[in-house]
C-alpha positions as semicolon CSV with decimal commas, in nm:
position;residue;x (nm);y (nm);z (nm)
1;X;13,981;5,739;16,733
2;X;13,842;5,723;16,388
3;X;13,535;6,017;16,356
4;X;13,198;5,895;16,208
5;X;12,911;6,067;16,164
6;X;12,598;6,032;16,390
7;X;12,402;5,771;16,133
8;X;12,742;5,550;16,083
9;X;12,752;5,551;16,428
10;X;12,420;5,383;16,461
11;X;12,463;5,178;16,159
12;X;12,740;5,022;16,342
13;X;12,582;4,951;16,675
14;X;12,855;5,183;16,828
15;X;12,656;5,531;16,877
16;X;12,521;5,356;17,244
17;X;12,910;5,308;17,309
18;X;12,974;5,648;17,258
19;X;13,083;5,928;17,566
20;X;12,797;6,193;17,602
21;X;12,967;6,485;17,443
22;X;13,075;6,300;17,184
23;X;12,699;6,210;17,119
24;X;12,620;6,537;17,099
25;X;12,890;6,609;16,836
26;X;12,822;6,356;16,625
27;X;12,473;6,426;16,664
28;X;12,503;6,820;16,615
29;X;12,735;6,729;16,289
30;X;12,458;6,527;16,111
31;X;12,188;6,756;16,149
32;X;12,364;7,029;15,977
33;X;12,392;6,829;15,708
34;X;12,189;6,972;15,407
35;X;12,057;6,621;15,294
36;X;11,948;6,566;15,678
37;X;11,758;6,892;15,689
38;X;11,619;6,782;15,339
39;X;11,502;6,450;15,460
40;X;11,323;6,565;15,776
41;X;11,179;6,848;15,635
42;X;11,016;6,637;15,375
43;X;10,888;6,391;15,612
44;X;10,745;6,625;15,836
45;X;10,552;6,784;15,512
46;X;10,436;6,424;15,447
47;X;10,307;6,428;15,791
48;X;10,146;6,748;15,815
49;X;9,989;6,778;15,469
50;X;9,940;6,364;15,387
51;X;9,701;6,268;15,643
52;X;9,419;6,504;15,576
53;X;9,194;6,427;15,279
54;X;8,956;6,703;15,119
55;X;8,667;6,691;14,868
56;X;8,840;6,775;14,531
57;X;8,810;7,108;14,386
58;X;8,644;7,234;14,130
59;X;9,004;7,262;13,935
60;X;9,073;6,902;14,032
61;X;8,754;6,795;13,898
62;X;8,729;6,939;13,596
63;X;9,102;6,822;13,518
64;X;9,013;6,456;13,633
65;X;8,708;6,462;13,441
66;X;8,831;6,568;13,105
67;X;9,064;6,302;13,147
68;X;8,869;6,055;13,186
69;X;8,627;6,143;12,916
70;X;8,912;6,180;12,644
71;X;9,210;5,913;12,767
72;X;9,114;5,707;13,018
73;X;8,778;5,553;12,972
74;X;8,757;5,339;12,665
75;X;8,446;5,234;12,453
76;X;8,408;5,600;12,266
77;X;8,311;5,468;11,930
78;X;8,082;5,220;12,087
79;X;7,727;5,215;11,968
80;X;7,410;5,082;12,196
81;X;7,237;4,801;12,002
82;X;6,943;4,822;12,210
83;X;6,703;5,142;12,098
84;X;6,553;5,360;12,365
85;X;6,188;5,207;12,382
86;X;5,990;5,123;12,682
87;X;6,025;4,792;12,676
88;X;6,488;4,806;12,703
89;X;6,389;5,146;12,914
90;X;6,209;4,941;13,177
91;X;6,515;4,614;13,147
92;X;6,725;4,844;13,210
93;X;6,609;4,997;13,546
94;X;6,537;4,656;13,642
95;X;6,883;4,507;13,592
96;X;6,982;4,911;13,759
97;X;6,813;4,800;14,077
98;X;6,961;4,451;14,101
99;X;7,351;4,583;14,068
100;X;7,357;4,936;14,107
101;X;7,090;5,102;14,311
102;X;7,321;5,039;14,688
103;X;7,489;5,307;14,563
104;X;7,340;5,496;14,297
105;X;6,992;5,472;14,426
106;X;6,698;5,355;14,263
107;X;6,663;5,682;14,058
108;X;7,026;5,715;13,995
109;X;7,069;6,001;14,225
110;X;7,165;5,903;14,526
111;X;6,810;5,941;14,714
112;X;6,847;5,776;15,027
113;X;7,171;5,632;14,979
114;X;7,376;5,756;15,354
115;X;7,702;5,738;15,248
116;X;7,705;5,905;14,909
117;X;7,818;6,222;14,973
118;X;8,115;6,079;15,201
119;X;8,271;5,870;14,990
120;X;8,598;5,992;14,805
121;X;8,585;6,080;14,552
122;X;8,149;6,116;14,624
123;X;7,885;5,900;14,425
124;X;7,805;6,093;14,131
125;X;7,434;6,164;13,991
126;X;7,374;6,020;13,687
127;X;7,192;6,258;13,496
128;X;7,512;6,495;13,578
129;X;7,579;6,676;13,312
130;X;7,917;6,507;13,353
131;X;7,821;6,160;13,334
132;X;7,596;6,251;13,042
133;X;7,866;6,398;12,872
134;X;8,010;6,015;12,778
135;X;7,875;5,834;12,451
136;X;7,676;5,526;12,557
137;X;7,971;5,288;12,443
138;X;8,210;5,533;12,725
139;X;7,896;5,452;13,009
140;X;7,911;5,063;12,887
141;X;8,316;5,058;12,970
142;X;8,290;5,204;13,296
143;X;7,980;4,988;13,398
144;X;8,219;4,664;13,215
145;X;8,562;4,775;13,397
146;X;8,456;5,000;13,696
147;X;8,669;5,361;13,732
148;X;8,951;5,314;14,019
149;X;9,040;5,434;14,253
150;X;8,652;5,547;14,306
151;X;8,418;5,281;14,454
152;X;8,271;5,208;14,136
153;X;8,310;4,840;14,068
154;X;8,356;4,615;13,743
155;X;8,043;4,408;13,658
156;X;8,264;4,189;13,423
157;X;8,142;3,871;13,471
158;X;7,840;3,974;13,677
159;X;7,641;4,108;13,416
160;X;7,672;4,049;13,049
161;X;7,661;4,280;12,737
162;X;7,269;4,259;12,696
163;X;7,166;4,391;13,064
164;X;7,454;4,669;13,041
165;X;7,355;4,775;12,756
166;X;7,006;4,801;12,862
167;X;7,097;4,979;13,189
168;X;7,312;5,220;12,946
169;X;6,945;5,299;12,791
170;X;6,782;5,352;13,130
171;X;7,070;5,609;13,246
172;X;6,972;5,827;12,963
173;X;6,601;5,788;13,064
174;X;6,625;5,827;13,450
175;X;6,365;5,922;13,645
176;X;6,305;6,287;13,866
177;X;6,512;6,266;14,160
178;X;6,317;6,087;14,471
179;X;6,049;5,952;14,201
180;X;6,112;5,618;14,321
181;X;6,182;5,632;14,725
182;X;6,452;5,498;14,886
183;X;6,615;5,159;14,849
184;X;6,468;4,901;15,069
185;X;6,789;4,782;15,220
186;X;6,791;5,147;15,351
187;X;6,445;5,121;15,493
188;X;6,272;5,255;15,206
189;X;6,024;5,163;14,959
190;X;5,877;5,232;14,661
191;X;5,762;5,601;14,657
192;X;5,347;5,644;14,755
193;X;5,163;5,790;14,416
């Protein structure tokens, strides 16, 4: 009888034909195999390890960031047609509240927005020193193209150059944190003065 090893057998059809201690031979030969033992141990790290996500770590952060400020996102050299004066300030946060403000709340920092903190990576604040770190053309891109795999979405073809722009100009601008309440579609309002 010709010998085959335990996943020939079964490739075959005839490891179900096969005596019971011949099974176990076959069987006991493949597992000593080194590739075998590689195999399984790597799948059972995939299983262990894989399934849990974490917040990233400072490390990971700072790596990811720097990244993204220097390779990834484009629109460095960009310049902001629109000045900072009241009048694009104010176009700005209006055209923020129409797109952005389910996630990025009406001040840009999250107040009242539930599910902020959970998402992965989590919504950032805007007037993060991080996000402040990119030039306004870098803050245009990612508003024009969205950063993925986050949640933040393109607006390509939702908003055009003039209301990005303008919501660029209110980002530098933004108001204290809770200034403004809580979105309505979250039950809020505009904050009592």
């Amino acid at each position: 009888m010709e010998r085959v090893g335990f996943l020939q057998a079964l490739k075959r059809g005839t490891f179900f034909s096969l005596e019971r201690h011949e099974w176990s031979s076959r069987l006991s030969r493949s597992t000593s195999q080194p590739g075998f033992v590689k195999a399984w141990s790597f799948l059972l790290c995939i299983l262990l390890t894989g399934c849990q996500v974490s917040p990233p770590g400072q490390v990971e952060t700072t790596l990811i960031t720097r990244i993204k400020q220097s390779v990834t996102v484009g629109g460095k050299k960009d310049v902001n047609p629109f000045p900072a004066s009241q009048e694009n300030i104010r176009a700005g946060q209006v055209n923020f509240s129409n797109y952005c403000v389910v996630c990025h709340g009406l001040d840009g920092q999250k107040t009242g927005v539930p599910f902020a903190e959970r998402m992965s990576p989590p919504v950032p604040d805007l007037n993060a020193k991080e996000v402040q770190a990119y030039s306004d053309g870098q803050l245009k891109w990612i508003i024009d193209h969205g950063i993925s795999p986050s949640g933040m979405p393109a607006s390509k073809g939702t908003l055009n150059d003039e209301e990005i722009w303008q919501i660029v100009v209110y980002l530098r601008h933004l108001p204290p944190k809770g200034s403004l309440g809580e979105p309505v579609v979250y039950g809020g309002g505009p904050a009592r003065q």
